[in-house]
C-alpha positions in Angstrom: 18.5 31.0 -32.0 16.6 34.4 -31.8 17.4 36.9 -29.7 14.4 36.8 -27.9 15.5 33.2 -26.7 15.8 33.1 -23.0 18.6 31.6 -21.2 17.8 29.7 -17.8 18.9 27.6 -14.7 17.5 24.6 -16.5 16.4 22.3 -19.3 13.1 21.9 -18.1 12.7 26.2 -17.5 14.3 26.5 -21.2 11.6 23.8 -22.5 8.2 25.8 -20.9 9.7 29.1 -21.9 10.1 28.6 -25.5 7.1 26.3 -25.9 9.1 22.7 -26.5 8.2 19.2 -25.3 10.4 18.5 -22.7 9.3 14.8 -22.8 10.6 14.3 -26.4 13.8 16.5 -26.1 15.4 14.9 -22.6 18.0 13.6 -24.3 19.4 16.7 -25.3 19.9 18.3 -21.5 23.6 17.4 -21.0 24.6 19.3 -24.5 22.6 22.2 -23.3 24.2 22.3 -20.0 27.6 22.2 -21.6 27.0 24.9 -23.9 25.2 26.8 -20.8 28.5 26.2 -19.2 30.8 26.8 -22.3 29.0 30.4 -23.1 29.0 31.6 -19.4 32.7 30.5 -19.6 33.3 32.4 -22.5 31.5 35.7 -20.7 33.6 34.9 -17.8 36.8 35.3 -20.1 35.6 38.6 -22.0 35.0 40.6 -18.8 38.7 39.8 -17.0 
């Protein structure tokens, strides 16, 4: 990903914000979530 990729609440935000059919690319939400929840996890760890 870019660095001008934007991180959001959901699959459906991520989808209209970087311009990708949300229709065709459903099936990919729960590995997005995980690694939404993995990365914020990992933040989590750096900052204590």
């Amino acid at each position: 990903m870019d660095e001008n990729t934007k991180y959001l609440a959901t699959w459906k935000e991520y989808c209209e914000q970087n311009e990708i059919d949300y229709e065709e690319n459903s099936y990919l939400e729960p590995y997005w979530q995980v690694a939404q929840e993995k990365l914020f996890g990992f933040v989590i760890k750096l900052l204590i």
